[in-house]
C-alpha positions as a printed Julia matrix, in Angstrom:
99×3 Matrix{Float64}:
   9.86  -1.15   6.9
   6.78  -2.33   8.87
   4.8   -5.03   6.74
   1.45  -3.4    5.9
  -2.14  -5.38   6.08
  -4.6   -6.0    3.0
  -6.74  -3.7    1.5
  -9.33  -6.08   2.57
  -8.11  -6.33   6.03
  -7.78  -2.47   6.6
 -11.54  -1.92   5.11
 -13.01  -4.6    7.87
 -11.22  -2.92  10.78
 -12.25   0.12   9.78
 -15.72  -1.23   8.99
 -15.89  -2.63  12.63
 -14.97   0.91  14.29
 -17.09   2.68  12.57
 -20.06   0.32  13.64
 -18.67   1.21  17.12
 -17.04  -1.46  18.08
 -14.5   -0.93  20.93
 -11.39   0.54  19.98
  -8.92   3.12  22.09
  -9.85   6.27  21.42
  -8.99  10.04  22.56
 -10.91  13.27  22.77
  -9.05  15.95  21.75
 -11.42  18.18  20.35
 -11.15  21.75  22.12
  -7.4   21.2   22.43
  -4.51  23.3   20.92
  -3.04  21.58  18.0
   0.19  20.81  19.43
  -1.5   19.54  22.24
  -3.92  17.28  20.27
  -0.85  16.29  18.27
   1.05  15.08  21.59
  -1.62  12.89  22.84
  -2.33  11.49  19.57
   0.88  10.43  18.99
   0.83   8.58  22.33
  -2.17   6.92  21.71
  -0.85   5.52  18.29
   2.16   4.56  20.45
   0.44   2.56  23.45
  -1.88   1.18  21.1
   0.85  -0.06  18.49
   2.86  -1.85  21.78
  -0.88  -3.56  22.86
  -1.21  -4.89  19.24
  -4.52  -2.88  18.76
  -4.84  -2.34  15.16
  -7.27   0.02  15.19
  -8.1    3.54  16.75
 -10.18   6.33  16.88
  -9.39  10.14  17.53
 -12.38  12.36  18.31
 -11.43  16.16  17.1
 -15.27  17.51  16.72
 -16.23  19.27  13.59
 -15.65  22.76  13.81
 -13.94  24.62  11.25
 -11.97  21.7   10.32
  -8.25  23.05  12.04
  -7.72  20.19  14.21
  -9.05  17.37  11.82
  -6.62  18.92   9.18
  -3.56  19.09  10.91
  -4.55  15.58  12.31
  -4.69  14.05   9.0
  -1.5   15.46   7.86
   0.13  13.95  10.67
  -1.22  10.77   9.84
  -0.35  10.77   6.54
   2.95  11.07   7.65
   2.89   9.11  10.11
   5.23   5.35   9.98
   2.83   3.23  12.18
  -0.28   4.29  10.69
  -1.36   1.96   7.41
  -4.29   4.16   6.83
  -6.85   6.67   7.98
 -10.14   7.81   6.83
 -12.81  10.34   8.72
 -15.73   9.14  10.39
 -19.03   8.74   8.1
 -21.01  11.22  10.91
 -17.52  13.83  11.04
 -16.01  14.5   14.26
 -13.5   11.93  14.26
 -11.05   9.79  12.53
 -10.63   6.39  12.26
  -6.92   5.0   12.21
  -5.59   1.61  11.52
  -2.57   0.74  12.17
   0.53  -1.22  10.69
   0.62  -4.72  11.85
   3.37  -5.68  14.9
């Protein structure tokens, strides 16, 4: 089992995204689920190996679809420590177990 960060730690990383600091993000909004799902999965991947810690998907808002099946991924997910929706909507900010 991967060693997860502090509650503390997770809250500033996620703090610092969603001020909008520079983190690897995607843009998968408009894409087919299992499309979204693919290219989500390697950017939790590529930015795992890099020793990011933190990332952000874009999904838009919509009818909530994408987001949804997203976040159930996540939750599932064995590199992800946690994950919690933009304030503005439209995307989701993911950190990330440590290395």
């Amino acid at each position: 089992m991967l060693p997860l960060p502090s509650l503390d730690e997770l809250d500033a990383l996620l703090f610092l995204a969603e001020a909008g600091a520079e983190v690897p993000e995607i843009d998968v909004h408009g894409e087919r689920i299992d499309q979204a799902l693919i290219e989500a999965e390697r950017l939790v991947q590529s930015s795992f190996i890099k020793g990011e810690r933190v990332l952000r998907l874009i999904h838009g808002k919509g009818e909530g679809r994408l987001r949804d099946a997203l976040h159930r991924w996540l939750g599932t997910h064995r590199l992800v420590a946690r994950y919690q929706e933009a304030a503005m909507g439209g995307a989701t900010l993911v950190a990330l177990v440590e290395r």
